[in-house]
ZAPAKE-161273 format. One line per field, with one value per atom (N, C-alpha, C): atom name; residue number from 1; x, y, z. Coordinates in Angstrom, 3 decimals. Example, Ala and Ser with C-alpha at 12.3 -4.5 7.8 and 13.67 -1.06 7.14 Angstrom:
2
atom: N;CA;C;N;CA;C
seq: 1;1;1;2;2;2
c1: 13.190;12.300;13.200;12.850;13.670;12.900
c2: -5.690;-4.500;-3.300;-2.250;-1.060;0.030
c3: 7.800;7.800;7.800;7.080;7.140;7.870
//
This chain:
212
atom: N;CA;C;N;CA;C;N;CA;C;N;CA;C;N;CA;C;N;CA;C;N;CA;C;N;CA;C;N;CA;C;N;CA;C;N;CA;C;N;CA;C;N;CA;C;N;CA;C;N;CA;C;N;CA;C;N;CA;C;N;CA;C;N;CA;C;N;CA;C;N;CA;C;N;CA;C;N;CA;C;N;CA;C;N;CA;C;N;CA;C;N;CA;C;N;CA;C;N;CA;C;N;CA;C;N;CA;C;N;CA;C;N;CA;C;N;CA;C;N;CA;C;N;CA;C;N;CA;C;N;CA;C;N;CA;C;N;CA;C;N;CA;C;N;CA;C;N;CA;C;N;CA;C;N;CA;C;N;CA;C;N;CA;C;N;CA;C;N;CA;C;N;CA;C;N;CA;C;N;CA;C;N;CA;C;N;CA;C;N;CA;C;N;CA;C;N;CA;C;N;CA;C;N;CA;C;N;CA;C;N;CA;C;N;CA;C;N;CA;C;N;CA;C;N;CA;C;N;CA;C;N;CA;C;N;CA;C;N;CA;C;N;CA;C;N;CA;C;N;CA;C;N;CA;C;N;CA;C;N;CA;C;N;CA;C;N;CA;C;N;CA;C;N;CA;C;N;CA;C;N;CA;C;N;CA;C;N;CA;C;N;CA;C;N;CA;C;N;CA;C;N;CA;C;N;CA;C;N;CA;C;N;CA;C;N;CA;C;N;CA;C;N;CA;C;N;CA;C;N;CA;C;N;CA;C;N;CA;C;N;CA;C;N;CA;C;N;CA;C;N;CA;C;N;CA;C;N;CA;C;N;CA;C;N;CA;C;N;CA;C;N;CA;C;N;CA;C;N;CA;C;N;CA;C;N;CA;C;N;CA;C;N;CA;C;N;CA;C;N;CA;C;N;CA;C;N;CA;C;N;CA;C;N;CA;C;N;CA;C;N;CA;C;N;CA;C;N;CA;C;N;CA;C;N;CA;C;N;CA;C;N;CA;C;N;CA;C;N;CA;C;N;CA;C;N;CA;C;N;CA;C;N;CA;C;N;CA;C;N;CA;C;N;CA;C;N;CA;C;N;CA;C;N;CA;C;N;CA;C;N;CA;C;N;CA;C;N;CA;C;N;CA;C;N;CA;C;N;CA;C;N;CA;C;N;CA;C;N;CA;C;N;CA;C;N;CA;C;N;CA;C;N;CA;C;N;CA;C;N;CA;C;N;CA;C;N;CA;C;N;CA;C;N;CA;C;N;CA;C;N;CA;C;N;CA;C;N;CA;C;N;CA;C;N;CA;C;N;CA;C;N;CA;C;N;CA;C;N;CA;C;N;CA;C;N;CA;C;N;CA;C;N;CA;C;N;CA;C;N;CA;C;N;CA;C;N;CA;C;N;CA;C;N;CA;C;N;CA;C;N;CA;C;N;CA;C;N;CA;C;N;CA;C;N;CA;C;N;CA;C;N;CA;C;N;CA;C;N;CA;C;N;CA;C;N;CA;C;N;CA;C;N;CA;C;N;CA;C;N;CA;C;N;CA;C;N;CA;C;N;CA;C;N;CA;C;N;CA;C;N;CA;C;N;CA;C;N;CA;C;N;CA;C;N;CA;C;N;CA;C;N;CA;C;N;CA;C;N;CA;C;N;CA;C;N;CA;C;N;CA;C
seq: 1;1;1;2;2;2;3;3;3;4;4;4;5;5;5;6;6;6;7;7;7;8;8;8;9;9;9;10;10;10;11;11;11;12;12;12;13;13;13;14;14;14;15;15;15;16;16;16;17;17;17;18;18;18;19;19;19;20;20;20;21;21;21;22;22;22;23;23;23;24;24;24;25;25;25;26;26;26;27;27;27;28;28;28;29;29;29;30;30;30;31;31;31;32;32;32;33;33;33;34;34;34;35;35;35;36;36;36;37;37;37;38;38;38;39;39;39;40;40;40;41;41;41;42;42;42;43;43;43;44;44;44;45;45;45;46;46;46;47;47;47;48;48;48;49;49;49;50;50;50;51;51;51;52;52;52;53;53;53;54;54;54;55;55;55;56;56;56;57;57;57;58;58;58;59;59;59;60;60;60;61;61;61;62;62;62;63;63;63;64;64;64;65;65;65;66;66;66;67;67;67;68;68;68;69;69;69;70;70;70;71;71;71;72;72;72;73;73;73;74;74;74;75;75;75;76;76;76;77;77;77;78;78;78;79;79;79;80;80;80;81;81;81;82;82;82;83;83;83;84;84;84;85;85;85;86;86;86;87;87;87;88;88;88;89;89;89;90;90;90;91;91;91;92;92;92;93;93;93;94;94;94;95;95;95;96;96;96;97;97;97;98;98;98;99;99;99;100;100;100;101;101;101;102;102;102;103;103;103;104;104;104;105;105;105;106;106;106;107;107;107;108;108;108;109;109;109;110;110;110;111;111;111;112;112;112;113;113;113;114;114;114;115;115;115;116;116;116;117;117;117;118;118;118;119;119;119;120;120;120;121;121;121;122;122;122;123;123;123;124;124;124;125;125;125;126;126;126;127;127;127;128;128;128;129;129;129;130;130;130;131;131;131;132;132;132;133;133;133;134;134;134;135;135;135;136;136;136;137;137;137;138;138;138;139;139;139;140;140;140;141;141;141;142;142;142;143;143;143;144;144;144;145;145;145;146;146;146;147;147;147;148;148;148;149;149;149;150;150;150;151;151;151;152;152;152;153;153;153;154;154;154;155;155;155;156;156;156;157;157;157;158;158;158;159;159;159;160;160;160;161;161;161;162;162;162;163;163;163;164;164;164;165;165;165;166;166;166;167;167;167;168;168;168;169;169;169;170;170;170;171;171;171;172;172;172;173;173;173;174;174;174;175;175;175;176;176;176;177;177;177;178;178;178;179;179;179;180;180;180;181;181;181;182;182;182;183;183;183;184;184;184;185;185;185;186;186;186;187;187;187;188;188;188;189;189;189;190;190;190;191;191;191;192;192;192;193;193;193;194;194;194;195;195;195;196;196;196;197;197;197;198;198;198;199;199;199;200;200;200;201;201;201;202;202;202;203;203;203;204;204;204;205;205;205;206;206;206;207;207;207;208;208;208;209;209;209;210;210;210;211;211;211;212;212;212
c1: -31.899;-30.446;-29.856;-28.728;-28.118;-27.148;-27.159;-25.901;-25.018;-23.957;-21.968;-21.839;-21.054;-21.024;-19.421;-18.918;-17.853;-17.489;-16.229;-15.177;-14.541;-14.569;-14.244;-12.589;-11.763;-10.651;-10.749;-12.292;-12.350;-12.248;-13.147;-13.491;-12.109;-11.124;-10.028;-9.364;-9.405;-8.609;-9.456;-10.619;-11.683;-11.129;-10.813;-10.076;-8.641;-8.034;-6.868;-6.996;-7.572;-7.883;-7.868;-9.121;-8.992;-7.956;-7.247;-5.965;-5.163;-4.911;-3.523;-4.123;-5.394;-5.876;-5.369;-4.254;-3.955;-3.528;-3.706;-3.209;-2.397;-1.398;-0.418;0.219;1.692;1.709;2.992;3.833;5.237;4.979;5.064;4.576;5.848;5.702;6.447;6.163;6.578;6.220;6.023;6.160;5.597;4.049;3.325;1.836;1.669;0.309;-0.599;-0.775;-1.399;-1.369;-2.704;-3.112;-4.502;-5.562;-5.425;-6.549;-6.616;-5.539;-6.121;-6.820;-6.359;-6.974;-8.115;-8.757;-9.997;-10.946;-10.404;-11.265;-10.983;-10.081;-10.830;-11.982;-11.917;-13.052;-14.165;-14.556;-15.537;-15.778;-15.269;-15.389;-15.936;-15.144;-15.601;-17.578;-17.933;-19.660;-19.813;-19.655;-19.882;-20.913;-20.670;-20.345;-22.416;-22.741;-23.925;-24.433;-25.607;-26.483;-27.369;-27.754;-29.075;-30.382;-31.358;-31.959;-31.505;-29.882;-29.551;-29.408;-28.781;-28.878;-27.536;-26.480;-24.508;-23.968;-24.212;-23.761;-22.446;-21.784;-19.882;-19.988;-18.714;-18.286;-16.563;-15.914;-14.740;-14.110;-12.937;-12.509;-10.861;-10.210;-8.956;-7.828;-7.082;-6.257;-5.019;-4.952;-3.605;-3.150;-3.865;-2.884;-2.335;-1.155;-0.055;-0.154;-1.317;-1.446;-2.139;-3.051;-4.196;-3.851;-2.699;-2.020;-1.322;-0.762;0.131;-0.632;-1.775;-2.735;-3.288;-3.325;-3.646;-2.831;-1.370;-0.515;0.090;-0.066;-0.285;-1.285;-1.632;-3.546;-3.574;-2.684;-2.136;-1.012;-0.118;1.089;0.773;-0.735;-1.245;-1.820;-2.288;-3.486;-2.516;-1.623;-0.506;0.033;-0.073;0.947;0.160;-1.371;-2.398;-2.489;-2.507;-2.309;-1.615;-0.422;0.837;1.130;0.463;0.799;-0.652;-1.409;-2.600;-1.746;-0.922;-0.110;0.587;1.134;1.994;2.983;3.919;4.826;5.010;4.999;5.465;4.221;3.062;2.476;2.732;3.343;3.216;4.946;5.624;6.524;6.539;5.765;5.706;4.802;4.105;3.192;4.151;4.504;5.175;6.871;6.981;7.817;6.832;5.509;4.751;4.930;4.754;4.541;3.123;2.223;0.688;0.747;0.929;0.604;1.597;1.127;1.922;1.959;1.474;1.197;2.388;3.514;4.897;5.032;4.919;5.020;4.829;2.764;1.806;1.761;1.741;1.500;0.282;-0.884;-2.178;-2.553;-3.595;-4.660;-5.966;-6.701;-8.083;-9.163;-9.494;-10.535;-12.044;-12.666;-14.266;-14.593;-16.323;-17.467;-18.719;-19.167;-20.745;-21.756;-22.336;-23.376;-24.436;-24.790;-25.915;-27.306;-27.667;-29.258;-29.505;-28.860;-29.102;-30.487;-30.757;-32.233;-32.324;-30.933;-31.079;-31.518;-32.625;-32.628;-33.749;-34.477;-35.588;-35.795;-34.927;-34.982;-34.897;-35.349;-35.784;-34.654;-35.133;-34.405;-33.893;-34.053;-32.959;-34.407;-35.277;-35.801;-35.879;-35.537;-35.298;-33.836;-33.240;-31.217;-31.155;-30.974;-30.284;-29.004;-28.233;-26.711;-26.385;-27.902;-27.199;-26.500;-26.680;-25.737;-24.718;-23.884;-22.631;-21.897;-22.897;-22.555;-22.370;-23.381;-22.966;-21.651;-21.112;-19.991;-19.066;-18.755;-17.706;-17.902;-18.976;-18.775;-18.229;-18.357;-17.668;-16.380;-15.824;-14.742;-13.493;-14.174;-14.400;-13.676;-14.577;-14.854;-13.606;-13.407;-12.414;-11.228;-11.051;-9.617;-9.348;-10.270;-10.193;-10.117;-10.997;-10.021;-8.827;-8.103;-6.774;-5.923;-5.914;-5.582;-5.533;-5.964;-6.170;-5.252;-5.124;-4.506;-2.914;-2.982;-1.026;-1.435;-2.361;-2.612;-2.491;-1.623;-1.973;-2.384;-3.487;-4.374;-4.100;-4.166;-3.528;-4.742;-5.426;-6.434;-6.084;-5.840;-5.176;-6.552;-6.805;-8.058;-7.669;-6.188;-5.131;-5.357;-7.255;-7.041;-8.317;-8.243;-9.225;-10.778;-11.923;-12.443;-13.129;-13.201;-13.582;-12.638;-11.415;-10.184;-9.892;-9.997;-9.611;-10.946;-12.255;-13.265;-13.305;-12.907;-12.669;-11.293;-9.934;-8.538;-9.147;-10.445;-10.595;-11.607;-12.297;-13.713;-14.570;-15.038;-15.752;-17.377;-18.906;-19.931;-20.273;-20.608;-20.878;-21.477;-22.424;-23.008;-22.775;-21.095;-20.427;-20.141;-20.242;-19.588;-18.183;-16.958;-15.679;-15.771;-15.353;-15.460;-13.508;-13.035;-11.634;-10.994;-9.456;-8.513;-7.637;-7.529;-6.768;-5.531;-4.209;-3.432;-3.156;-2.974;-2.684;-1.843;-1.418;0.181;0.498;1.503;2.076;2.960;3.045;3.580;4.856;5.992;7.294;7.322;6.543;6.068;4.971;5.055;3.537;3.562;2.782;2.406;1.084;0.633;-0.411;-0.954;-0.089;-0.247;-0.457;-1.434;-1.256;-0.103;0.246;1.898;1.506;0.665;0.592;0.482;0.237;0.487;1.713;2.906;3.723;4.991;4.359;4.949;4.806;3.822;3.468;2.855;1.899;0.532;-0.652;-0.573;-2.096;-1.785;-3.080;-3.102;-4.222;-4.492;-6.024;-6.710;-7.958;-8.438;-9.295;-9.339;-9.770;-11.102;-11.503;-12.618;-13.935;-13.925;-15.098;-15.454;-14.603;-15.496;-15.858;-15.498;-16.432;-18.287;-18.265;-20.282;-20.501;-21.794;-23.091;-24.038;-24.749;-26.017;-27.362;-28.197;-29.628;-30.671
c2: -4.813;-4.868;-3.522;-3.499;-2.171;-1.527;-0.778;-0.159;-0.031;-0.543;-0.327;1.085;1.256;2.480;2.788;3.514;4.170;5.284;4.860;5.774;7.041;8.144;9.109;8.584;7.761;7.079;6.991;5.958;4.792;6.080;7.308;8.458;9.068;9.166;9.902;8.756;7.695;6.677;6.485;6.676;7.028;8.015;8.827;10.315;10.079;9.189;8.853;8.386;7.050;6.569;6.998;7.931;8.973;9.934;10.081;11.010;10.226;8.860;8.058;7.173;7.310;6.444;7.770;6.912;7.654;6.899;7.630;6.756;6.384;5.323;5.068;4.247;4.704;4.319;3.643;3.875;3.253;1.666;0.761;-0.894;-1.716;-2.412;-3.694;-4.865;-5.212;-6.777;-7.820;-7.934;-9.061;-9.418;-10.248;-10.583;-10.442;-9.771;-10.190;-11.401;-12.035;-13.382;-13.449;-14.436;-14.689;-14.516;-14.768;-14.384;-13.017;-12.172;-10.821;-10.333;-10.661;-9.810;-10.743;-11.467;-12.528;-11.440;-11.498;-10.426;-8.986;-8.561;-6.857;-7.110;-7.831;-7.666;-8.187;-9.084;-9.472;-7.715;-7.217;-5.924;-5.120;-4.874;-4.112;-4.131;-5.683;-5.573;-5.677;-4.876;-4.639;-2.913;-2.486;-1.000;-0.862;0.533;0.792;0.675;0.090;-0.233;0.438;1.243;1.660;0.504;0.203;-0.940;-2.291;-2.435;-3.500;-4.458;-3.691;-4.062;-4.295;-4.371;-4.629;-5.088;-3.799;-3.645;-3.938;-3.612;-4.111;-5.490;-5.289;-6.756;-6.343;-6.995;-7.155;-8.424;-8.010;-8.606;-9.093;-10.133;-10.300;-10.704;-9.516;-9.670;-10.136;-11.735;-12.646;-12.424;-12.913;-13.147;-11.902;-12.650;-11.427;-10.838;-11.422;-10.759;-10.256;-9.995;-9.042;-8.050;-8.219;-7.145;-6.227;-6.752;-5.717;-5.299;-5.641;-5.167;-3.657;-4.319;-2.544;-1.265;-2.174;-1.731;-0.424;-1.308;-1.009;0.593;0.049;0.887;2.242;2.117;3.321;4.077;3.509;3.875;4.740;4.392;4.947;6.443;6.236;6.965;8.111;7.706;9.162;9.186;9.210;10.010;10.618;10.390;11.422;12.675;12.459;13.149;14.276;13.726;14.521;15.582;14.868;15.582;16.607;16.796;17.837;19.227;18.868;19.749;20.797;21.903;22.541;23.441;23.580;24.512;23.737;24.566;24.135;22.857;22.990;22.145;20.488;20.693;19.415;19.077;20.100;18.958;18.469;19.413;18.728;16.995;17.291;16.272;14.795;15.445;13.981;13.561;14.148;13.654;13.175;13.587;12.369;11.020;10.313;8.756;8.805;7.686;7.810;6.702;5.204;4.303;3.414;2.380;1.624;0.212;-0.363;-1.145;-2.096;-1.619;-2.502;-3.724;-2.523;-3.311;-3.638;-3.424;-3.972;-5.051;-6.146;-7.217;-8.108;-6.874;-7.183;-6.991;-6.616;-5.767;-6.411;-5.334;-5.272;-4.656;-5.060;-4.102;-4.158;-2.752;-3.084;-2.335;-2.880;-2.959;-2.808;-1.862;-2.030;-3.031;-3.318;-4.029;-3.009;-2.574;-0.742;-1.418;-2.433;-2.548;-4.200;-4.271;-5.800;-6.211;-7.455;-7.850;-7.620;-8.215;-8.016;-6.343;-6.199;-5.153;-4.657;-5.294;-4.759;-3.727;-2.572;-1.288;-0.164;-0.813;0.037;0.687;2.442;3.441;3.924;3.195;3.586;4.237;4.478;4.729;6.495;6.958;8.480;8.930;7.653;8.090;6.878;6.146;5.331;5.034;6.677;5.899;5.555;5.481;5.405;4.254;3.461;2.355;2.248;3.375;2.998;4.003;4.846;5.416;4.396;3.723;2.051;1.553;0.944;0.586;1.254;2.613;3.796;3.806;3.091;3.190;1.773;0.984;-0.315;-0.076;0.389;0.958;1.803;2.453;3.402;2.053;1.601;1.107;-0.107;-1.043;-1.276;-0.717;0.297;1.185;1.628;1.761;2.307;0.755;-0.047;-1.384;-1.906;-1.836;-1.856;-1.093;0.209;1.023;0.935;0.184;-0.141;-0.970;-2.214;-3.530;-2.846;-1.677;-1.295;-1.705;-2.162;-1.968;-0.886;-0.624;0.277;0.182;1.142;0.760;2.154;1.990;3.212;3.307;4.039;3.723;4.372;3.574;3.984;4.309;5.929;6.389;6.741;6.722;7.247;5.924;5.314;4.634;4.531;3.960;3.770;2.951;3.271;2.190;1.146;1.567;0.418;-0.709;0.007;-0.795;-1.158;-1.167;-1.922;-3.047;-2.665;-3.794;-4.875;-4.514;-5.338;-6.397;-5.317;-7.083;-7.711;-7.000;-7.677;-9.328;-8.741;-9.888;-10.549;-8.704;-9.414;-9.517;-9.263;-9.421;-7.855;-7.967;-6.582;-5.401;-5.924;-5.290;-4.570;-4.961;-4.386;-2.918;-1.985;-0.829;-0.431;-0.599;-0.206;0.895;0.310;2.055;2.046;0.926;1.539;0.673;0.600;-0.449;-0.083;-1.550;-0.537;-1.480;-0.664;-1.418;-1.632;-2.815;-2.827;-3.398;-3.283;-4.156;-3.653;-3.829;-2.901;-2.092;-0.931;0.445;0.395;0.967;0.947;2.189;3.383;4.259;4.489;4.916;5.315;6.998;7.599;9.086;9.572;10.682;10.980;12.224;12.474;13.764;13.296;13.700;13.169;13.742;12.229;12.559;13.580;14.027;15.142;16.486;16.423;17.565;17.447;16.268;16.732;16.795;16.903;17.083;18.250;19.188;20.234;20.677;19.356;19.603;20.332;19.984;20.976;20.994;21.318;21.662;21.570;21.032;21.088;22.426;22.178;24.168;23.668;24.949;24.774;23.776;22.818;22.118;22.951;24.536;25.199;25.734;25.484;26.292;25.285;24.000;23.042;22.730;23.441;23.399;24.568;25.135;25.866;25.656;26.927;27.220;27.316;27.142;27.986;27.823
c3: 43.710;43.578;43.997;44.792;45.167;44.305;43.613;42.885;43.721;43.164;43.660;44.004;45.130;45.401;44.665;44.059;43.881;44.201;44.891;46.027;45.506;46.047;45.186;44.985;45.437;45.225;43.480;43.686;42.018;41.373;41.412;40.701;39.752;40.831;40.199;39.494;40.446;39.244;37.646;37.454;36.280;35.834;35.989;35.652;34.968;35.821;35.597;34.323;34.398;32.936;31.671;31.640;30.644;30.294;31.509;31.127;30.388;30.547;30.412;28.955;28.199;27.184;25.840;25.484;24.597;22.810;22.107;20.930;20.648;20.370;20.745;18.958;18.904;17.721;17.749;18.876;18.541;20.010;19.203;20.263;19.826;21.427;21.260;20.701;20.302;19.252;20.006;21.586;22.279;21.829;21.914;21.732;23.017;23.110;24.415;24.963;25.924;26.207;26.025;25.310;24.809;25.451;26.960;27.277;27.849;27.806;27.941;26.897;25.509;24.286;24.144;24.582;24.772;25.959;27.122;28.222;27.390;26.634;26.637;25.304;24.510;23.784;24.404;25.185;26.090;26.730;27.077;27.530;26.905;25.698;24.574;24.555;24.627;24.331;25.367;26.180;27.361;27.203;26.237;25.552;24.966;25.716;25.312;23.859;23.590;21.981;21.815;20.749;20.838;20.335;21.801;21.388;21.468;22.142;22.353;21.215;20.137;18.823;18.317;19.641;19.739;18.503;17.871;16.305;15.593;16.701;16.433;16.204;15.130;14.797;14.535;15.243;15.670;14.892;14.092;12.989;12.932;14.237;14.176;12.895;12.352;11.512;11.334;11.179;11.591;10.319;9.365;8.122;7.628;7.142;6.735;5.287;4.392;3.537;3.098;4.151;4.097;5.170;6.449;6.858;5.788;5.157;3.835;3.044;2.731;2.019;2.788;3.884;4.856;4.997;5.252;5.210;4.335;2.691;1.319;1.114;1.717;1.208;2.460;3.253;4.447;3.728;3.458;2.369;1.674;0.242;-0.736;0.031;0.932;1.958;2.302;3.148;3.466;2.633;1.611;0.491;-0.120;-0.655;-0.762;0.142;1.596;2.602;2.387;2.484;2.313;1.339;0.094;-1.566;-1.422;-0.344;-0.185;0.983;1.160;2.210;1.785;2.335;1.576;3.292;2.487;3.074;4.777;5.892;6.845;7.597;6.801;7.559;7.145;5.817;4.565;5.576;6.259;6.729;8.084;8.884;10.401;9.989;9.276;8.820;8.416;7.692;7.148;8.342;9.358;10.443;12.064;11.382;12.267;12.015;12.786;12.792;13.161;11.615;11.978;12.566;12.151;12.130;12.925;13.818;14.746;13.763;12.178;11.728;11.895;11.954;11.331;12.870;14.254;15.349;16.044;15.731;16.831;16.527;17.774;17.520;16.894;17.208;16.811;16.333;14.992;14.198;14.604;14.800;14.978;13.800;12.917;12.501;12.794;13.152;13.395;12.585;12.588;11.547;12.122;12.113;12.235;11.528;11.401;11.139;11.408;10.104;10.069;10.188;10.248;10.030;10.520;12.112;12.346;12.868;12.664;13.086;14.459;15.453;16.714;17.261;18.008;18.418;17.881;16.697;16.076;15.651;15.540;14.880;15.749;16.912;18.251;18.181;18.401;18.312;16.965;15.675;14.673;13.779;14.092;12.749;12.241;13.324;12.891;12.676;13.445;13.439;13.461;11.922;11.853;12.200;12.131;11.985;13.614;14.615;16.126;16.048;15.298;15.453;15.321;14.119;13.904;14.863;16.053;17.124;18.300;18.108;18.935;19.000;17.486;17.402;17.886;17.405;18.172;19.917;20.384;21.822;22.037;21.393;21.845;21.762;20.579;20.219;21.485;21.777;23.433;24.279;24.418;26.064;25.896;24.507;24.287;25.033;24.570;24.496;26.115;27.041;28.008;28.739;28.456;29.028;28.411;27.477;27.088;28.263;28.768;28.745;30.013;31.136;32.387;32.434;31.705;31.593;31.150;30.960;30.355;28.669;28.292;26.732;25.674;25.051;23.940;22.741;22.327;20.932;20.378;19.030;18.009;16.764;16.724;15.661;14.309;13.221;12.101;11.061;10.913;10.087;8.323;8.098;7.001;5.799;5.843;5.329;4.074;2.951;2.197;2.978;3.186;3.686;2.963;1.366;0.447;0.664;-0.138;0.175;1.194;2.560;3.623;3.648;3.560;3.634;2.426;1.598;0.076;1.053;1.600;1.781;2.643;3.838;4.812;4.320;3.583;3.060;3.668;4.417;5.657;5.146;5.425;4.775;4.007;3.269;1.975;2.875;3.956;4.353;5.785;6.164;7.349;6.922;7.398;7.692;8.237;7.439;8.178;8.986;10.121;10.634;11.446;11.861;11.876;12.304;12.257;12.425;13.294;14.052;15.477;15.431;15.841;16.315;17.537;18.479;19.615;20.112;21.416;22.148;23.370;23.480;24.970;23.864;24.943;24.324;24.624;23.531;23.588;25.152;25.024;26.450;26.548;27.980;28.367;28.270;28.322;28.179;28.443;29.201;29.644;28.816;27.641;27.028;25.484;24.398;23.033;22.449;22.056;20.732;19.902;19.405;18.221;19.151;20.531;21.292;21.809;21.761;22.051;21.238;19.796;18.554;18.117;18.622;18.093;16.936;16.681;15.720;16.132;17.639;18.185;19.610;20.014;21.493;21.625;22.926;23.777;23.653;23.454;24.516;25.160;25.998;27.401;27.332;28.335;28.392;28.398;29.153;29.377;27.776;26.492;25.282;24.658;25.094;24.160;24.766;25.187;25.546;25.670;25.480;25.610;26.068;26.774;27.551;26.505;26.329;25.923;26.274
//
């Protein structure tokens, strides 16, 4: 079989991608059309396993009262947040907007599955948790196909994860690992909202690695 050649064209548009996959919290309330949010999770396990052991489990959240339950339990979550803050940081903080919950059309929550039969163990027995590194790449690859399609996904972490796996009632033995909101974006932006709120800033790409 010949590997696909990709054009240094595809390259920058790959580049592009990553520039323009951003978290996104303020959405329009249109719904996706079913079968796009059908093809990006087909995508999603598309997403490297250690051992081929495609640990994600992807959890669509229709009902509305186990949305308010999340909702609820985010509420509780930033106000813990908040009441740990002090002085100028306790107020840039609380004139963020974390959560897109009120007007994504969608909720997503995923779950690892830490110890599935599929895959036979292969790879996990010295690093177990590669799996719930698994899930975070499905997670990934998700978002970057959203994000192609004009999709925006907002991953809401401001949350209990007992309490979110308890409203969800998914199996005892899933691992929450995070809840996404998604939709089309009220805007697009190539820069993160908390960098252009003035919570942080990038640094340079050359000090995040080392030589030895």
């Amino acid at each position: 079989m010949t590997a696909p050649f990709f054009s240094p064209s595809f390259q920058n548009q790959l580049e592009q991608l990553l520039i323009w996959r951003r978290d996104v919290r303020h959405f329009r309330t249109t719904p996706l059309p079913t079968p796009v949010l059908d093809e990006l999770l087909e995508t999603a396990c598309l997403a490297p396993s250690v051992g081929l052991s495609e640990p994600w489990r992807f959890v669509l959240v229709n009902d509305s009262r186990r949305r308010d339950a999340i909702r609820q339990n985010f509420m509780r979550s930033n106000t813990q947040e908040l009441e740990g803050r002090e002085g100028k940081d306790a107020q840039r903080y609380a004139r963020l907007k974390l959560a897109g919950l009120d007007d994504a059309p969608h909720h997503i929550a995923v779950f690892c599955e830490t110890n599935p039969k599929q895959g036979r163990g292969l790879g996990r027995t010295t690093m177990p948790q590669t799996t719930t590194w698994s899930a975070v790449m499905a997670i990934h690859t998700f978002w970057l196909a959203a994000t192609a399609r004009g999709v925006g996904v907002g991953w809401v972490s401001i949350l209990n994860p007992q309490e979110a796996h308890a409203a969800l009632s998914v199996e005892p033995n899933w691992q929450f690992l995070a809840y996404l909101c998604v939709g089309f974006p009220e805007q697009y932006a190539n820069t993160p909202e908390l960098e252009r709120r003035g919570w942080e800033q990038r640094n340079p790409a050359r000090r995040r690695w080392i030589q030895r």
